[in-house]
C-alpha positions in Angstrom: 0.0 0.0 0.0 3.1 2.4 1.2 4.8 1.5 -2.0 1.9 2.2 -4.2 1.0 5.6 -2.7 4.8 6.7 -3.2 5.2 5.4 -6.7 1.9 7.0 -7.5 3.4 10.4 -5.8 6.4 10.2 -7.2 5.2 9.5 -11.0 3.1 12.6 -10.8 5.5 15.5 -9.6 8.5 13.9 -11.1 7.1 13.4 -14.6 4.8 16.4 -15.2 5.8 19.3 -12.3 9.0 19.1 -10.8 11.4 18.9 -13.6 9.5 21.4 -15.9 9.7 23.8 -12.7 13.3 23.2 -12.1 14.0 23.9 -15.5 11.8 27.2 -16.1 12.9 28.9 -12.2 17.1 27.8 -13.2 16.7 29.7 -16.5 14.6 32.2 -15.1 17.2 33.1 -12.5 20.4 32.6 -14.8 19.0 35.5 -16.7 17.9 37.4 -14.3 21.4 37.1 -12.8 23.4 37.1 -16.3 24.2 33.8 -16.1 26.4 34.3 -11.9 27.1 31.0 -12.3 29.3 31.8 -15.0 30.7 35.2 -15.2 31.2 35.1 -11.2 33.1 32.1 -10.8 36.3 33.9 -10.2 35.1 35.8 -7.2 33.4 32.8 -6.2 36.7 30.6 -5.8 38.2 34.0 -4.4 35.5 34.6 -1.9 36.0 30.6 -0.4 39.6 31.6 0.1 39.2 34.6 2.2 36.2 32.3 4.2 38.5 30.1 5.5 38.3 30.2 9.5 37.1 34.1 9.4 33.5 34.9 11.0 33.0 38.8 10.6 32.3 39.2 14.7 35.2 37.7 16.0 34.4 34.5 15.8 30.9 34.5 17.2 29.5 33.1 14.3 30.1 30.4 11.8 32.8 31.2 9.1 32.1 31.5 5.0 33.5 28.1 4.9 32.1 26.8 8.0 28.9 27.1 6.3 30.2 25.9 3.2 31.5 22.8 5.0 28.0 22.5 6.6 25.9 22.3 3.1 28.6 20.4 1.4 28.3 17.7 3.7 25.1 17.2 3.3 25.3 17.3 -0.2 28.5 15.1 -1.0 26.8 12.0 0.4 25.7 8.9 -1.0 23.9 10.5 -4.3 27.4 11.4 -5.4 28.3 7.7 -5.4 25.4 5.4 -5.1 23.1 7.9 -6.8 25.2 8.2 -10.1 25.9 4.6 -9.9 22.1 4.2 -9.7 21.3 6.7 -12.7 23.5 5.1 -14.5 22.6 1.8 -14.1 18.6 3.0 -15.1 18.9 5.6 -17.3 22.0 4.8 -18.8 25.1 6.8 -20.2 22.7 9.9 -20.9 21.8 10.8 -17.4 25.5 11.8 -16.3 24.3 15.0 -19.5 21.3 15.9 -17.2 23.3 15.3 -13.7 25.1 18.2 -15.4 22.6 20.6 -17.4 20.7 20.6 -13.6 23.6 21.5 -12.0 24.6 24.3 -14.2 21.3 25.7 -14.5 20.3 24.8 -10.8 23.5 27.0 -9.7 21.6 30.0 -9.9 18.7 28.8 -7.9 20.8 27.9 -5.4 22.3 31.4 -5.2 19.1 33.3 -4.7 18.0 31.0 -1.9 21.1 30.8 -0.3 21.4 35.0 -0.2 17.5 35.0 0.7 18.6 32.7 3.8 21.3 35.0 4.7 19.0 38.2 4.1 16.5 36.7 6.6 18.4 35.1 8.9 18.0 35.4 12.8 20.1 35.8 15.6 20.5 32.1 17.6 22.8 31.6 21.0 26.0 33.6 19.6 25.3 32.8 16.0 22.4 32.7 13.2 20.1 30.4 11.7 17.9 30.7 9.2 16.6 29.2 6.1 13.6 28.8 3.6 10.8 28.4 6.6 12.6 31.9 8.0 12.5 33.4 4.6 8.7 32.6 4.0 7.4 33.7 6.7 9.3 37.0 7.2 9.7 37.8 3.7 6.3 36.7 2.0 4.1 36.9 5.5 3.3 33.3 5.8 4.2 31.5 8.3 1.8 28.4 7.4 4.2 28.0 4.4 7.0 27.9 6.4 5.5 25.3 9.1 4.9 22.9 6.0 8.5 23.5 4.3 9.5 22.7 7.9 7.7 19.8 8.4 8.6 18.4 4.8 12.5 19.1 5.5 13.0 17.8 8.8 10.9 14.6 8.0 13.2 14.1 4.5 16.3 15.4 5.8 16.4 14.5 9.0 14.6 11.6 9.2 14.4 9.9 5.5 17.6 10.6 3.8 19.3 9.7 6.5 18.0 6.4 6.4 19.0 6.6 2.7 22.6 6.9 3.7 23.0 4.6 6.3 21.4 2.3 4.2 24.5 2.8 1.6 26.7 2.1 4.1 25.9 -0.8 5.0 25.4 -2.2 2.1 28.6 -1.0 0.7 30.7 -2.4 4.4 28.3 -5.6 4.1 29.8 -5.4 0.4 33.3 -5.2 0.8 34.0 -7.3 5.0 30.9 -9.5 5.5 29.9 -7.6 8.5 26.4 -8.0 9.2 24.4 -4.8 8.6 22.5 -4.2 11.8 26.4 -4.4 13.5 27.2 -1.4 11.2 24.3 0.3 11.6 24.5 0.2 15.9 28.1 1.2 15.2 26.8 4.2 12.9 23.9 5.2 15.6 26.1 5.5 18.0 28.5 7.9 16.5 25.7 10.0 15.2 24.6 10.2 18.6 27.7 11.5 20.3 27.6 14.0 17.4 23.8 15.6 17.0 23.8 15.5 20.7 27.0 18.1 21.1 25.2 21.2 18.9 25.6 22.5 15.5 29.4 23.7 16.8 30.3 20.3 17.0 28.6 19.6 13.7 30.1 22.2 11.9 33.9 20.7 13.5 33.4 17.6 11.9 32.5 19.2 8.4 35.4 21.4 8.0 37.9 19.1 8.5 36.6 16.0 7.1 34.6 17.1 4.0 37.7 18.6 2.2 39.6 15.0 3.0 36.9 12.6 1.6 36.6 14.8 -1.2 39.9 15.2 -2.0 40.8 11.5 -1.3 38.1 10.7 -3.7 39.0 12.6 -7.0 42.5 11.7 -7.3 41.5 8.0 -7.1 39.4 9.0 -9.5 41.6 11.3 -11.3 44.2 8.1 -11.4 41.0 6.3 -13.1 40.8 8.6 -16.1 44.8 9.3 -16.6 45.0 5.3 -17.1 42.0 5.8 -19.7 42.7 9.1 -20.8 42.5 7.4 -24.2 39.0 6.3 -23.9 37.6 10.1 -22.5 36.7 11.2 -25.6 34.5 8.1 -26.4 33.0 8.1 -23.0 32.0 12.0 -23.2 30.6 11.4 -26.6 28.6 8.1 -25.5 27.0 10.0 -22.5 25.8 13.2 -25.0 24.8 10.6 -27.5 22.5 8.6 -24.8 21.0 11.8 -23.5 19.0 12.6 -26.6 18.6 8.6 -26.9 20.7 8.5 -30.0 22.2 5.1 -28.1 19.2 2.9 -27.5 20.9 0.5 -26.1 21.3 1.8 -22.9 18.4 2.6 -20.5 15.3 3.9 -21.6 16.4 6.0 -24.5 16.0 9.9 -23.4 13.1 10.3 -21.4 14.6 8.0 -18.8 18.0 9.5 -19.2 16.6 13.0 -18.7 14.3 12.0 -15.7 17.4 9.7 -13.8 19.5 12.1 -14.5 17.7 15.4 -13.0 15.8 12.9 -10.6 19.4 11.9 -8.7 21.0 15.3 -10.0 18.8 17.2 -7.6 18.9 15.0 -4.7 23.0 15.0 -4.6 23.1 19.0 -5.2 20.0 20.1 -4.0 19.9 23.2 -6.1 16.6 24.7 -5.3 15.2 22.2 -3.2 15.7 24.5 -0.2 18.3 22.6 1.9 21.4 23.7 1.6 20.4 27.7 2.7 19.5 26.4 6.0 23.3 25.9 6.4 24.0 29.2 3.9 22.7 31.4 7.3 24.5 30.0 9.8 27.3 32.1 8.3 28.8 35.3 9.5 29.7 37.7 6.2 29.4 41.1 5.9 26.9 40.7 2.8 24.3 37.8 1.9 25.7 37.8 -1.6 29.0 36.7 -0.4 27.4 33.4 0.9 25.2 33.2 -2.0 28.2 32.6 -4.3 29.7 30.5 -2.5 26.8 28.0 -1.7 26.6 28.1 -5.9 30.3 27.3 -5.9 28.8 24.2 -3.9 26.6 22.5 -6.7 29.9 23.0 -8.9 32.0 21.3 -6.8 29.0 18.7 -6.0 28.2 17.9 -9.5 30.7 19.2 -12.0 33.7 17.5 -10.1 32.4 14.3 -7.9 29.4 13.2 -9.2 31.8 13.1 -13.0 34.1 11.7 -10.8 31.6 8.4 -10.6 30.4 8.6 -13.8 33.9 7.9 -15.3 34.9 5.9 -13.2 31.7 3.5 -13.6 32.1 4.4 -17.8 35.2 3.5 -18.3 34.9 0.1 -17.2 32.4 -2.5 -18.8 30.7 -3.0 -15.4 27.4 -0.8 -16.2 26.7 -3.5 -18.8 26.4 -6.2 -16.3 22.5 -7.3 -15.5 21.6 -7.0 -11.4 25.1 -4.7 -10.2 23.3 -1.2 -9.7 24.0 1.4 -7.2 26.9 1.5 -5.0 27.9 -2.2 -5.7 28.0 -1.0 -9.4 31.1 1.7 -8.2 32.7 -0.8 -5.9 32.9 -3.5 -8.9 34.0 -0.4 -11.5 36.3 0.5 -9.7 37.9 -2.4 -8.8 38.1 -3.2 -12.2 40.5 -0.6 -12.7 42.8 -0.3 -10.1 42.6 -3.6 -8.3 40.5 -5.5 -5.4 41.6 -2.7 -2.3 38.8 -0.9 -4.6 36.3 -2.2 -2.4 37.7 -1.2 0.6 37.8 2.2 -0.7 34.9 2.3 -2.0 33.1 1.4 1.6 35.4 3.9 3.6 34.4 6.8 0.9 30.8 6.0 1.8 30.9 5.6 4.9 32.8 9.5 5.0 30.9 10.5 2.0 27.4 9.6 4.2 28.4 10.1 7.7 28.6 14.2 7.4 25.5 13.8 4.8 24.0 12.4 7.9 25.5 15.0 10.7 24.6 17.8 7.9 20.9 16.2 7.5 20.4 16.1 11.1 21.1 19.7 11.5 18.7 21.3 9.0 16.2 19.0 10.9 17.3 21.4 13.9 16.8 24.2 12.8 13.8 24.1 11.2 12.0 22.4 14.2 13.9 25.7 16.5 11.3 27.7 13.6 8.1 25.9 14.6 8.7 25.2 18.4 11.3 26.8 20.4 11.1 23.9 23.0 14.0 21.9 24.2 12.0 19.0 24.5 11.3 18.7 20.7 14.5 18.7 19.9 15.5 15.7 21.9 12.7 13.8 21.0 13.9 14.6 17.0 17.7 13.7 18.3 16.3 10.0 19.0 14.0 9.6 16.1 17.4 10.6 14.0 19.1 8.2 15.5 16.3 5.4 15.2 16.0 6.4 11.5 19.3 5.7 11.0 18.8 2.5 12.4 16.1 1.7 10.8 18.0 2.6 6.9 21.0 0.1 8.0 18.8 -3.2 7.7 15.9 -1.5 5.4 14.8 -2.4 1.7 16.6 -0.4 -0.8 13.7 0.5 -3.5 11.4 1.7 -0.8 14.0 4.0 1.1 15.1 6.0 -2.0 11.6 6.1 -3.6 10.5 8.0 -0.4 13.2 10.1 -0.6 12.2 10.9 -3.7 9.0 12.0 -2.7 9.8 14.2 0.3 12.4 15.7 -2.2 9.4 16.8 -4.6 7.4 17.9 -2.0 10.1 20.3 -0.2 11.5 21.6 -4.2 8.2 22.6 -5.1 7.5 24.5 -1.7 10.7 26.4 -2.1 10.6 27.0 -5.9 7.1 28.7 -5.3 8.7 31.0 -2.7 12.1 32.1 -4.1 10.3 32.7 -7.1 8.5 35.4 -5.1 11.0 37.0 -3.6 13.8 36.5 -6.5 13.3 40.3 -6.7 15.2 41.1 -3.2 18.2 38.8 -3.8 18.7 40.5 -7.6 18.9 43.6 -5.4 21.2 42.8 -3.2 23.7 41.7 -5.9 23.5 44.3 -7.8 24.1 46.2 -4.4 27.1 43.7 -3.8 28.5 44.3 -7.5 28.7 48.0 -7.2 30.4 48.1 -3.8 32.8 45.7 -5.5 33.6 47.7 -8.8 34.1 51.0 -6.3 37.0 48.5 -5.1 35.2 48.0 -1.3 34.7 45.1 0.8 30.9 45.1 0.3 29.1 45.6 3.6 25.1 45.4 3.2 22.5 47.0 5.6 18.7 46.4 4.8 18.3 50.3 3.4 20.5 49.0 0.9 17.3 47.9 -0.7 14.0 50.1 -0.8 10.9 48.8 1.3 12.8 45.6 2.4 11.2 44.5 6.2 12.0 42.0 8.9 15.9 41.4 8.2 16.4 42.3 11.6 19.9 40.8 11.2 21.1 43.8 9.1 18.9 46.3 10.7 21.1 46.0 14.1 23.4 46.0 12.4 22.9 49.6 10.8 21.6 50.5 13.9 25.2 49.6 15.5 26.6 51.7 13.0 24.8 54.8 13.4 25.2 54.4 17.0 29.0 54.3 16.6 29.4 57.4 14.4 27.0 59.6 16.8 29.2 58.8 19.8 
């Protein structure tokens, strides 16, 4: 009956809403923007730089790349590996084309909702949070619209995918040492609890440090992979354009299920748009919302672009996506394997288990916050800490199908929400880079209050601190 109602659900926004939507809002806001993702890319990389371990008030906050750490973590998770594997494996060659069109288009969606988070951020115990739930109800007046978005994401994020990426990791450890998967998944439970249970300082710890290892780690194995085959790029480039417009029937579906596998997995490992990611975007301390804005659209490059290709060749260049019954992550493990030897799945299961265990810690913490939006009581929050951690129990010994289809679901739901808003209030973060881009040509470090744009209420955030300012210069 469960299975049913999802497929059902599923079928419906995925086929004829969501990726229409996706689509229309991307291109809308890449011209609205002239194309940011593009001709910005340079301040961008220049902007993560300067980020690095710097909060704007001494530290009180969370830093550029604090934040960044955050959001990546969630995003650089099991989609990146299992996800592409899966896509792959359904929709053939031709879905890697969409993984990317999405991501390059989807860049400037997540711009505008990561500056809206920082725009309406709020103060929180020495630091900010914020996100789409915060943005709805103080920047279109509706509150009921951000009690559902905060419902949807903490029941998906917090709850759902995180049974998504436990269940990859167990699988993949089950996979590559025999080890039963309900002794991984107590093992994984456990940690997870020592972790949610310390705050988002602790969370954000764990990101910095160990998102820019696993990453790294990850794409110069892979990097090795396509030097040994650098031969064979050319052919595998021009086999995944040619099986996105279903010009090679032999793989998947021909284009409609390339196009819908694609943007389908594309979305749920960058989450451009969905309204995830700028939950951790206003946790940051910058002098201007723009300057997290880039960076967080820096994030679905890095996401997409670099480590979800990074599977794709790896799993292309070897003759393993042919094979009937090897799909998601064991499809990787066996690729890659095949290319540099059996320590592959090893490797394989420890980049999972890194790759999922900040998705989860990241997951857990947009939960957080947007329960802190709804209910400011304690209580709540420990009752949400245990579900988390039963969840991820639950995804250790769970059937596969059943787990990603209702993250599917949730995923549709929580896009659509947030498309609908951001597309309302596009108007204010347009403003506030063309407010950013002028301070920058003047040659300042750009420093936004809320008169910066006319008629723009309740970012009480930047309205203390103009008020500090005036303050300052009367005494």
């Amino acid at each position: 009956m469960l299975e049913n109602f999802v497929a059902v659900g599923n079928d419906l926004l995925w086929s004829y809403v969501l990726i229409a939507m996706l689509i229309i809002v991307g291109l809308y806001f890449t011209y609205k923007t002239k194309f940011i993702q593009i001709r910005q890319l340079g301040e961008m990389i220049r902007l993560l730089r300067e980020g690095v371990g710097e909060s704007v008030n001494g530290g009180k906050g969370v830093s550029a790349f604090g934040a960044f750490a955050l959001s990546t973590a969630s995003r650089v998770g099991t989609g990146n590996l299992a996800g592409v594997s899966l896509a792959i494996s359904i929709g053939g060659p031709g879905a890697v084309f969409w993984m990317w069109l999405i991501a390059l288009i989807g860049s400037a969606s997540a711009f505008v909702e990561a500056t809206l988070a920082q725009v309406y951020k709020v103060k929180d115990q020495g630091g900010f949070r914020g996100g789409p739930a915060y943005y709805m109800e103080k920047g279109l007046n509706k509150r009921w619209m951000g009690i559902i978005f905060a419902i949807l994401i903490t029941t998906s994020f917090g709850l759902v995918f995180n049974a998504v990426q436990a269940n990859t990791i167990t699988l993949a450890v089950e996979n590559a040492y025999g080890i039963d998967r309900i002794v991984t998944g107590i093992f994984l439970a456990a940690v997870t609890a020592y972790i949610i249970f310390g705050g988002v300082k602790r969370i954000v710890a764990i990101s910095e440090w160990l998102v820019p290892i696993m990453a790294g780690g990850y794409l110069l194995i892979a990097g090795y992979v396509m030097i040994v085959n650098f031969s064979e790029l050319p052919a595998a480039i021009t086999l995944i354009v040619k099986s996105a417009f279903g010009l090679e029937q032999a793989f998947g579906g021909g284009m409609g299920a390339a196009m819908l596998m694609g943007i389908k997995r594309g979305l749920f490992s960058n989450e451009a748009g969905m309204g995830s990611a700028p939950n951790a975007a206003a946790t940051a301390d910058v002098s201007h919302p723009v300057k997290q804005g880039l960076i967080q659209a820096l994030g679905v490059f890095v996401d997409t672009l670099l480590i979800c290709s990074a599977t794709a060749f790896i799993v292309l260049l070897s003759d393993s996506y042919q094979t009937e019954g090897l799909e998601g992550i064991q499809l990787l493990q066996v690729a890659l394997s095949s290319q540099v030897g059996s320590w592959a799945m090893s490797f394989v299961a420890i980049a999972v288990l890194l790759f999922a265990f900040t998705s989860v810690v990241g997951n857990y913490y947009y939960g957080q916050t947007n329960i802190e939006f709804i209910h400011s009581n304690k209580k709540w929050i420990f009752v949400y800490r245990l579900a988390v951690v039963g969840m991820t129990l639950f995804g250790s010994i769970a059937k596969v199908s059943i787990v990603w289809d209702l993250a599917d679901l949730f995923m549709a739901l929580m896009a659509l929400t947030n498309l609908i808003a951001i597309l309302l209030l596009g108007k204010i973060a347009f403003a506030a880079l063309e407010d950013y881009l002028q301070q920058r040509k003047q040659g300042a470090d750009p420093v936004f209050q809320a008169s910066c744009i006319a008629g723009l209420m309740n970012a009480e955030c930047w309205e203390e601190e103009q008020d500090a300012k005036k303050e300052e210069r009367i005494s």
